[in-house]
C-alpha angles and dihedrals in degrees: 000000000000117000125236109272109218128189122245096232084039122111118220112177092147135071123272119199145212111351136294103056121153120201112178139204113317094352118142126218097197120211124277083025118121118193112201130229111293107015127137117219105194122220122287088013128143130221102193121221110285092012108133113191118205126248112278093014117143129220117202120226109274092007108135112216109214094153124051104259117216131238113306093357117145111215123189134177148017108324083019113238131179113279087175149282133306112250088005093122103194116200134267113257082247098060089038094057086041103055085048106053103067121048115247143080128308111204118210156211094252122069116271095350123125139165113227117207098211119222110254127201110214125202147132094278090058141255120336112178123173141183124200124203110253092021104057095352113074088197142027105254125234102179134032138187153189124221114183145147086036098155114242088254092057138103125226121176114022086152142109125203121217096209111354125095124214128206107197126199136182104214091168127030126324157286142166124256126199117197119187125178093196099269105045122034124198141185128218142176128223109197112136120053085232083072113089121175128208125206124179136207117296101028125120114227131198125191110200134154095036112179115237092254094040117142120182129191121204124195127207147213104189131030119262107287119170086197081070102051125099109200105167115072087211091057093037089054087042084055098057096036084064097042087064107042113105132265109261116238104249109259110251 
């Protein structure tokens, strides 16, 4: 275990946890705060009174945290906002535009999950773009919704679901999606409504960035069901640390 390394002009009042935690030159840790294991706190930052800020997260130098910032998340500025997520590489504008512009499937980083660039139809009458189950859906969905007028600072997601897939589409404007299967993280943009987005079960899936006119669109495989949802990062990781242990031999 690696203790927290604090700066000696730092302030620390509140409580840091678990091991690992960085707190550089001039930063403040106000009272009643926790920082959790892992987390970075930049120079000159400030961490406000009852903000807890999740394990791995990153505070940028100078950022000043007024709202509690979730697992791996990366916060800059003054109110502090998500920037993005640590080892959630998000792709180059190149490869973006290029992954958009020809029908067909994306493979990525992250297990099972794929971005699926729909096929449109262009005229003079306007845009027409379709997806058909067995050919872009991977299911047949049994639930949809809408999610709109989220403001830019907002989460959406933060969940896991044990059993139901999700297809996620932006039909109006855009925001930025992290999935993360417990080992690989990725970051993805949904832009265009051609751009379609599987998860999987057992991936746990962030919305962040919405536009203010963004509108997005979630398909479902399963109904809504609150048993299937993983809410907690920590139980979600304990999930899928159990999921891959291997089978005991049977005792003799």
């Amino acid at each position: 275990m690696t203790e927290p390394r604090i700066h000696p002009s730092a302030v620390v009042q509140g409580r840091l946890l678990g091991s690992d935690v960085r707190v550089g030159a001039l930063a403040c840790v106000a009272a009643g705060a926790i920082v959790e294991a892992g987390v970075q706190v930049g120079e000159g930052a400030l961490i406000a009174a009852g903000v807890r800020v999740g394990a791995r997260a990153r505070v940028e130098p100078g950022a000043v945290v007024t709202r509690d910032v979730p697992p791996n998340a990366v916060v800059q500025g003054h109110p502090a906002v998500i920037v993005g997520y640590v080892d959630a590489p998000a792709p180059l504008p190149q490869q973006h535009a290029a992954a958009a512009a020809q029908p067909g499937v994306q493979a990525s980083r992250v297990r099972g999950v794929q971005l699926h660039t729909l096929r449109e139809v262009q005229d003079m009458r306007g845009f027409l773009c379709a997806t058909e189950v067995g050919h872009d859906l991977p299911f047949v969905p049994q639930r949809c919704f809408w999610v709109y007028a989220v403001p830019n600072q907002q989460l959406r997601g933060e969940h896991a679901h044990r059993q139901c897939a999700q297809f996620l589409v932006a039909v109006k404007g855009q925001l930025r999606v992290v999935a993360d299967d417990g080992a690989q993280r990725e970051e993805f943009w949904l832009d265009r409504p051609n751009l379609g987005l599987y998860l999987p079960p057992m991936t746990w899936g962030i919305q962040y960035g919405y536009s203010e006119d963004a509108v997005l669109m979630v398909l479902a495989s399963d109904p809504y069901d609150p048993q299937d949802y993983i809410r907690d990062y920590e139980e979600f990781m304990r999930h899928v640390r159990s999921a891959h242990q291997p089978a005991r031999e049977p005792s003799a």
